[in-house]
SETOR-733273 format. One record per residue (C-alpha): x negated, y, z negated. Coordinates in steps of 0.001 Angstrom, whole numbers, padded with zeros to 6 digits, always signed. Layout:
<sites>
XYZ;...
</sites>
This chain:
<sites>
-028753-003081-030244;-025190-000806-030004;-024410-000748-026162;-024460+002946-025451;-022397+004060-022588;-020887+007669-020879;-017195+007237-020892;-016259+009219-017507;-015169+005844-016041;-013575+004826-019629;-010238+005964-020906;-011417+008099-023606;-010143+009127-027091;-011591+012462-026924;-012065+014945-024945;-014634+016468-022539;-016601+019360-024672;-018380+022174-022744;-018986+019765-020303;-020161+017407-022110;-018855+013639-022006;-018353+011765-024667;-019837+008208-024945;-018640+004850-026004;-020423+002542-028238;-019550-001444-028747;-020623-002016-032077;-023029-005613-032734;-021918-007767-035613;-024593-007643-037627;-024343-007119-041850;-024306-003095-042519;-021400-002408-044849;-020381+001214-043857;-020164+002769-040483;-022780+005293-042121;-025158+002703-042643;-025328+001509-039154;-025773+004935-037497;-028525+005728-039770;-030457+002498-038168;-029610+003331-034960;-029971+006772-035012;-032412+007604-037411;-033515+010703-035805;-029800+012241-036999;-029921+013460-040465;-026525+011869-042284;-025628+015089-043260;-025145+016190-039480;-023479+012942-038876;-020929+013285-041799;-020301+017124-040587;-019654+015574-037282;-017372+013027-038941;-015514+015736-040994;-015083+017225-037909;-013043+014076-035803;-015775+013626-033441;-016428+009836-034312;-013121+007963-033597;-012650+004175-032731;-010596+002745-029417;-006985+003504-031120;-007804+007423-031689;-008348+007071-035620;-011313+009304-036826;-013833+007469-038663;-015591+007748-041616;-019385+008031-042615;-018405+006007-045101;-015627+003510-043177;-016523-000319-043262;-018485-001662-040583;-016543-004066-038204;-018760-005628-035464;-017292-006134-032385;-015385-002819-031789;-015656-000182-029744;-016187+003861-031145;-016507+007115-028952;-018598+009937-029821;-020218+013040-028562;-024068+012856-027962;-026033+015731-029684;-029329+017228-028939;-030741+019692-031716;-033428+022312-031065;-032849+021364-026690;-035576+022823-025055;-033871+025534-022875;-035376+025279-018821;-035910+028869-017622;-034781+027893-013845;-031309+028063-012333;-029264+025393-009707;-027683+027576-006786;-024685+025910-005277;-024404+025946-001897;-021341+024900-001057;-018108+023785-002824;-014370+022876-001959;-011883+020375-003404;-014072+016822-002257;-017827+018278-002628;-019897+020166-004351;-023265+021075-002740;-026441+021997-005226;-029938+023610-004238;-031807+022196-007859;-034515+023507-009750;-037917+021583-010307;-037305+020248-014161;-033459+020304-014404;-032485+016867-014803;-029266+015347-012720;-027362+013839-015606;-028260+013434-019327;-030557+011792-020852;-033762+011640-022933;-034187+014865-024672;-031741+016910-022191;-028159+017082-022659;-026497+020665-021941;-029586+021631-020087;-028586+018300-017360;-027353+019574-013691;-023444+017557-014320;-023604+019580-017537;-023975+022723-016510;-021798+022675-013497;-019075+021380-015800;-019623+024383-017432;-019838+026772-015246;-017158+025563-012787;-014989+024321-015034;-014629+021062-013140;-014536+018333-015751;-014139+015299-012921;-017026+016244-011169;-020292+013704-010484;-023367+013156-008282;-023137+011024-005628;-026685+010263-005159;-029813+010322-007443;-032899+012819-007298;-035870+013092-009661;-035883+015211-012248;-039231+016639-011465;-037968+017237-008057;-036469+020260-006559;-033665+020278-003733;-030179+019727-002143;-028092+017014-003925;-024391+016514-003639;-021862+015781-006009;-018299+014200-005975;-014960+016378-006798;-012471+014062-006716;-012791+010785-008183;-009958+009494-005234;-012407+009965-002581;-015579+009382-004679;-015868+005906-003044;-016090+007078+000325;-018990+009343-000605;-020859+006844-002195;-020647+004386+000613;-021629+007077+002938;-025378+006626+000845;-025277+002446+000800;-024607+002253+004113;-026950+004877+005574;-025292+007410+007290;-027041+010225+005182;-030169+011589+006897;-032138+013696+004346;-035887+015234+004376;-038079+016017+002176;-041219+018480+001993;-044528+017703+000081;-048004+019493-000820;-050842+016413-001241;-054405+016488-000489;-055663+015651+003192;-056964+012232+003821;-058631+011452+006817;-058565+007808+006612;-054915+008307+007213;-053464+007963+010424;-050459+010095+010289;-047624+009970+011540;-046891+006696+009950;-044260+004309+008433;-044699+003142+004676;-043101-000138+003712;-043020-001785+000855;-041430-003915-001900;-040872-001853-004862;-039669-002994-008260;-039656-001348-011742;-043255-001250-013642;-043980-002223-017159;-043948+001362-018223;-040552+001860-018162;-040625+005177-016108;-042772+003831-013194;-042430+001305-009992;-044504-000865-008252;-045574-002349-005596;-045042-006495-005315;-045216-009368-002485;-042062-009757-000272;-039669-008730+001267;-040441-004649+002149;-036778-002568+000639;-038908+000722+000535;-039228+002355+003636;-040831+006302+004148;-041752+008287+007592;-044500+010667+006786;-046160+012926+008829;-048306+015924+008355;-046700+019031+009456;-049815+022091+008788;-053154+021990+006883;-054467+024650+004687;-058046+023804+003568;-057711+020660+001692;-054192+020896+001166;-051469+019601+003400;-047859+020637+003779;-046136+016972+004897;-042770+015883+005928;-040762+012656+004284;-037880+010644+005649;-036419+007962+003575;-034385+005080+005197;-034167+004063+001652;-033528+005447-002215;-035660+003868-004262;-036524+005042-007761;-039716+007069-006994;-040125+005473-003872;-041518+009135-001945;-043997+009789-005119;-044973+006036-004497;-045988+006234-000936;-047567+008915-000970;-049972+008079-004028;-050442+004042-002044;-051418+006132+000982;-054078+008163-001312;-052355+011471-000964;-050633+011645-003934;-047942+014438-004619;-049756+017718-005907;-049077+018245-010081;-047277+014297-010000;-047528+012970-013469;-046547+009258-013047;-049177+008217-009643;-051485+007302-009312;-051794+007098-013170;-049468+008343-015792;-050669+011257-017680;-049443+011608-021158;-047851+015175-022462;-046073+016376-025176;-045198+019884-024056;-043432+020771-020531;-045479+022811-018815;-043078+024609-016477;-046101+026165-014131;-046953+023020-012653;-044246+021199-011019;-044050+018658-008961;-044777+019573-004780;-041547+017838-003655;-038662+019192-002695;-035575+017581-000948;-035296+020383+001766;-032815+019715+004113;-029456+017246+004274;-027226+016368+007140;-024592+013978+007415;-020644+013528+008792;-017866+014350+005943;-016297+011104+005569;-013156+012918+004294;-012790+015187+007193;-015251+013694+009528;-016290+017386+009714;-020847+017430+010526;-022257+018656+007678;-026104+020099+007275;-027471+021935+004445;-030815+023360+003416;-032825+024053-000228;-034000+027824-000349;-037226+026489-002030;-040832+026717-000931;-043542+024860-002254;
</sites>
């Protein structure tokens, strides 16, 4: 399989293109004779027509700057750059609000849907992508993760001198961040309560799980208001784990309203934009580790 990689921390033949990236590829030895031949394994969702227009145009090079072929000889072992496409993107109707910018930070309030960085089917449509865009900022980059599905304050890095010091500000848990949820009410729940647990990625790919040891999850829920059989709760995570909020909350048997992945997956073709996930990362607080400045910032949305 071609190891497929973003080249922001890679010197890079080619340029950054409306905010977009481009990747690096190390090519496997294996017995394809062109270049073209290769891709259209690897790729064979890209017509070779849009490939060789891409080609014509210098966007395939290898690791000395030469553009390359469609029709170049394959040579295992080396490295190319490229730009990722997406054709026919689906556009998402909701827009990030920043919050707060200056030369070390960038603070976002983020739609439900919008994902943080590219991937799958998203590409321009990704958070990094459009700020690139629309600040012009090509060095810019989150510091921390949050969920596609998930709305709320996330921060991102400015300068890539001091990006270090903002990332250790998350591994060593000076960050205090909460979160607000809509589940059901359970009342064989005793809230306010402390979730621990071990989690580690699922078979399906886009899920975790829960597994003997050692907990390295760790959630504070409780139940802030009622209405009827819905209840407006409040999350704080001494950890980041992938999913780890969606996963309490569904162990607990209050799963997340309109949460696709617990307690079962539910398959879908189409995005359905009415229905997102009840999770929002509301509120953020911690000391600027640049300036040593306190710093506190709240999402606008309401679930």
């Amino acid at each position: 399989m071609i190891s497929e990689h973003p080249s922001q921390a890679e010197p890079s033949v080619l340029p950054m293109r409306e905010g977009v990236a481009p990747s690096f590829a190390w090519l496997p030895h294996g017995h394809w004779k062109t270049l073209g031949q290769y891709l259209a394994v690897r790729f064979p969702m890209v017509p070779e027509t849009e490939w060789r227009l891409r080609m014509s145009r210098g966007d395939v090079r290898n690791d000395r700057g030469e553009v390359l072929d469609y029709d170049a000889a394959y040579v295992g072992g080396t490295k190319i750059f490229y730009y990722r496409v997406r054709i026919n993107e689906t556009p998402i109707p909701f827009e990030e609000v920043v919050l707060y910018q200056d030369d070390e930070l960038i603070v976002v309030d983020k739609p439900h849907f919008v994902p943080v960085t590219p991937g799958g089917k998203y590409l321009h449509e990704s958070l990094l992508v459009r700020l690139r865009r629309k600040t012009g900022l090509q060095s810019i980059s989150p510091i921390h993760r949050l969920d596609r599905e998930t709305a709320g304050v996330i921060l991102f890095s400015v300068n890539p001198a001091t990006r270090s010091l903002w990332q250790a500000m998350f591994r060593f848990k000076k960050v205090h961040k909460v979160y607000q949820a809509l589940a059901p009410l359970n009342a064989d729940v005793k809230l306010p309560c402390t979730v621990r647990s071990r989690i580690v990625r699922d078979d399906l790919f886009f899920r975790v799980k829960d597994v003997p040891g050692e907990p390295n999850a760790v959630t504070h829920i409780e139940l802030q208001s009622h209405d009827g059989h819905i209840g407006r709760y409040r999350l704080i995570p001494e950890t980041g784990k992938m999913h780890q909020l969606r996963f309490h909350m569904s162990m607990l048997g209050i799963p997340i309203i309109n949460d696709k992945f617990y307690p079962t997956p539910e398959p879908t073709t189409l995005e359905d934009f009415s229905a997102p996930l009840k999770l929002c990362a509301s509120a953020i607080s911690f000391i600027d580790p640049v300036c040593g400045v306190e710093r506190s910032f709240e999402s606008a949305h309401r679930l």
